[in-house]
C-alpha positions in Angstrom: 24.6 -2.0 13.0 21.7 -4.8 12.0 22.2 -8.2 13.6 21.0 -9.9 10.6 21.1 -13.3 13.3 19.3 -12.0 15.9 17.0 -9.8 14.1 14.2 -10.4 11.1 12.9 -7.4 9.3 9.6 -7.1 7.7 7.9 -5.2 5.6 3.8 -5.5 5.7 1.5 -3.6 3.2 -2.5 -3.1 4.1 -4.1 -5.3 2.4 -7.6 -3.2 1.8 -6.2 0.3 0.8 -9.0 0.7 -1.2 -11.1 1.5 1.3 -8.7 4.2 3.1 -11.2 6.9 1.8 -10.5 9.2 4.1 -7.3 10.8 6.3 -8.2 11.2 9.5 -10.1 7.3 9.6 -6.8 6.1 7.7 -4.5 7.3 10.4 -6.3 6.4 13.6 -6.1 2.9 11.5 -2.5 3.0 12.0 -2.5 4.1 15.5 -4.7 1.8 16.9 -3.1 -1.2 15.3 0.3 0.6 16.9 -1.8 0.7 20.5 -2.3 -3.5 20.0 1.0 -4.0 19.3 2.4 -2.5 22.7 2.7 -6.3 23.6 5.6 -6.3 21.6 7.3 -3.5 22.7 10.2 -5.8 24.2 10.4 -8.0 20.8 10.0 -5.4 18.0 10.6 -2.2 16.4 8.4 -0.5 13.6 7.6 2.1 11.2 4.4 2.8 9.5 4.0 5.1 6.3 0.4 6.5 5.5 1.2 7.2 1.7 -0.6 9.7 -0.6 -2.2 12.7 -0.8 -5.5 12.2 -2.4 -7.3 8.8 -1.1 -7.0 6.4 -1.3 -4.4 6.3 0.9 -1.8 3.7 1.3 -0.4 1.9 4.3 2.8 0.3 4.8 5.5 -0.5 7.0 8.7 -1.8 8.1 9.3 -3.7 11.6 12.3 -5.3 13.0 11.8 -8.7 15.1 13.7 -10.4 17.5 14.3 -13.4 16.3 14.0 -15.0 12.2 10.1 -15.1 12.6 7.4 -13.0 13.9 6.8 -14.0 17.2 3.5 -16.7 17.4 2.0 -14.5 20.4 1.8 -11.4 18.5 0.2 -12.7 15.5 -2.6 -14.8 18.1 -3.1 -11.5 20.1 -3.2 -8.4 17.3 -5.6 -9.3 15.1 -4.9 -6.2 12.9 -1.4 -8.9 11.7 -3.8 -10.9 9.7 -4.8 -7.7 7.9 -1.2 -7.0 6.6 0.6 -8.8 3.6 3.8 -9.8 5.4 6.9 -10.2 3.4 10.6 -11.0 5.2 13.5 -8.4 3.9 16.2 -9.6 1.7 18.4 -6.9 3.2 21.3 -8.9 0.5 19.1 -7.0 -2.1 20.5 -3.5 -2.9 16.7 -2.4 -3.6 15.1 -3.8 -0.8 17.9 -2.2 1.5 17.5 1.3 -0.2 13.8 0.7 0.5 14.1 -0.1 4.1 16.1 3.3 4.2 13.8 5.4 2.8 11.1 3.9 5.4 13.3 5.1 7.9 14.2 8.3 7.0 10.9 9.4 5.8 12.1 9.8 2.3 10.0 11.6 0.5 8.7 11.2 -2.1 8.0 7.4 -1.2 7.6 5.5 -4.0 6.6 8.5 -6.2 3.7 10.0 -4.2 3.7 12.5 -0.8 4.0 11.4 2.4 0.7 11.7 4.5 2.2 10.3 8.0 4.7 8.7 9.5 4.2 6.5 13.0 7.0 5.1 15.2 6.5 1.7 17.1 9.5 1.8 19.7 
């Protein structure tokens, strides 16, 4: 049911993992960039993955846009975007579709390692 005209999907990994040391500090990471991104609630959907269970910890996530870009407002007014690798979704490719899957469903294990937390943007 994805409107593949209407709709982008993204996948962003935290570009600093390295210095996700600790849980707690990781997670509140995730939910205050979540907390900046309510401006968006009308234009986008996401999930974020807090991967691992010894630290570091890695960050990822998957978001669905309206629209084939990221809108230009968001990435002016949540600075936390610029900290993100951003990469668009081939969902043609069979891997990158079974990824998007497993982000959704909270397959675990992601990747090979433990899931710490999963956050909903909605």
């Amino acid at each position: 049911m994805y409107d593949p005209e209407g709709y982008s999907l993204w996948f962003c990994d935290y570009e600093y993992n390295d210095e996700n040391t600790v849980s707690f500090v990781t997670l509140n990471k995730v939910s205050g960039f979540l907390q900046r991104m309510d401006l968006a609630r009308k234009y986008a959907f996401g999930k974020m993955l807090v991967i691992g269970s010894q630290p570091p910890f890695k960050v990822k996530g998957l978001w669905v846009f309206r629209g084939q870009e990221i809108p230009q407002f968001v990435i002016d007014e949540c600075y936390d975007m610029e900290l993100y690798e951003w990469k668009k979704v081939d969902i043609i490719d069979e891997s990158q579709k079974e990824k998007v899957n497993q982000m959704i469903e909270d397959h675990e294990p992601f990747e090979g390692e433990d899931l710490l937390d999963a956050k909903c943007f909605k």
